[in-house]
C-alpha positions as CSV (number, residue, x, y, z in Angstrom):
1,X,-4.0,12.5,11.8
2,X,-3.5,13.4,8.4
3,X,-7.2,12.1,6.1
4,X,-7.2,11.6,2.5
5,X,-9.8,12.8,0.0
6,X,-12.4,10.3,-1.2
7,X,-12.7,10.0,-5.0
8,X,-16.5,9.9,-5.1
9,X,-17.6,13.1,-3.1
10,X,-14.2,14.7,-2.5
11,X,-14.6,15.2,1.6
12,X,-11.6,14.4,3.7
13,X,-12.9,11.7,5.3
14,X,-10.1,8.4,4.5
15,X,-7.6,8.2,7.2
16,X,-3.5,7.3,7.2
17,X,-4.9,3.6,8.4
18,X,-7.7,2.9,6.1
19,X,-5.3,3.8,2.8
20,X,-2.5,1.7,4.2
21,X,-4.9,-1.5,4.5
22,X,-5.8,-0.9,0.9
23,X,-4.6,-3.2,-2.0
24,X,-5.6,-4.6,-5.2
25,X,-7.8,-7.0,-4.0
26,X,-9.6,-5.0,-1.3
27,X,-11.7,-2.1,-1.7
28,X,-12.9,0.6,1.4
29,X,-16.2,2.2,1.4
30,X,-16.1,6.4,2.4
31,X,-17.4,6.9,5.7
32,X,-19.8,10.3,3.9
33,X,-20.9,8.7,0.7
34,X,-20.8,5.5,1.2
35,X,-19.0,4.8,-2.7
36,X,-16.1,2.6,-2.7
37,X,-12.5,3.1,-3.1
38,X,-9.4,1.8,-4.0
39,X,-5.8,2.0,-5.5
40,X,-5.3,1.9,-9.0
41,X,-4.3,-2.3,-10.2
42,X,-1.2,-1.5,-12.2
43,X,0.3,0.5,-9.7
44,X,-0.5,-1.8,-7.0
45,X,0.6,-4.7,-9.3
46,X,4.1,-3.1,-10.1
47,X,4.8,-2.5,-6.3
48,X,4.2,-6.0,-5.6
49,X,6.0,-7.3,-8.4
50,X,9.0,-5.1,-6.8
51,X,8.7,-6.1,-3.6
52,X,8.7,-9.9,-4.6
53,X,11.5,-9.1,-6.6
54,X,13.7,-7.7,-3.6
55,X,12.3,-10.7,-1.7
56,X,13.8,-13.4,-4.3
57,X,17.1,-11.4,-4.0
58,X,17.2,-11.4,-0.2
59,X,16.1,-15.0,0.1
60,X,18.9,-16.2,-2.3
61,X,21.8,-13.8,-1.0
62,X,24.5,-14.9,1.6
63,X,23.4,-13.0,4.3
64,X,23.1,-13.7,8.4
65,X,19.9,-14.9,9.3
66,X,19.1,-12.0,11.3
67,X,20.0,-9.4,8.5
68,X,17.4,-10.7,6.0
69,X,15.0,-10.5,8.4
70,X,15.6,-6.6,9.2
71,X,16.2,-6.9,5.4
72,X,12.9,-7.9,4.9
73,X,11.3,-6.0,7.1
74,X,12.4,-3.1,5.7
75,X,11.1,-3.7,2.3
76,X,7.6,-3.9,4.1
77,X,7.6,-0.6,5.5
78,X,9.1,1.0,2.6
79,X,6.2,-0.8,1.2
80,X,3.8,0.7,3.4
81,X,5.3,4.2,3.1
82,X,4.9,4.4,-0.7
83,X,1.9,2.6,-0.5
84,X,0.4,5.4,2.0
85,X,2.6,8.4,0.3
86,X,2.5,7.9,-2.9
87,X,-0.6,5.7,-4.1
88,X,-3.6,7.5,-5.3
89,X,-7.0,6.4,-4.5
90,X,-9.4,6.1,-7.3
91,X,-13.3,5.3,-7.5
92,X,-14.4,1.0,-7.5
């Protein structure tokens, strides 16, 4: 499984699981250094703000039932995937 570098003492030692847990309210601690971690707010805050945003529009379309809900679901794991791709993990 693919590990992340920790900010503080730059071993490889955050895995794919740890990172995807992360948001703006929570914060890790490095399994070697002990230091906390994070993602940066304003990116965290943008993604949300996107994702509430293609919530609102999914909630008020005409769709089946059953559609927003795969709908939906698909805007969490594209969440998840940017969040774990794309984020970068910064010192707390």
């Amino acid at each position: 499984m693919r590990k992340y570098q920790c900010p503080n003492c730059k071993e490889y030692t955050i895995d794919v699981l740890q990172k995807a847990s992360l948001n703006i309210r929570s914060n890790s601690r490095c399994k070697n250094c002990g230091k906390k971690f994070g993602l940066p707010y304003i990116y965290s805050a943008l993604l949300i703000i996107i994702v509430c945003i293609a919530f609102y529009f999914t909630y008020i379309s005409n769709m089946n039932l059953i559609i927003k809900g795969t709908v939906i679901f698909l805007i969490l794991l594209l969440y998840y995937i940017v969040n774990i791709t794309v984020m970068p993990i910064v010192r707390k």
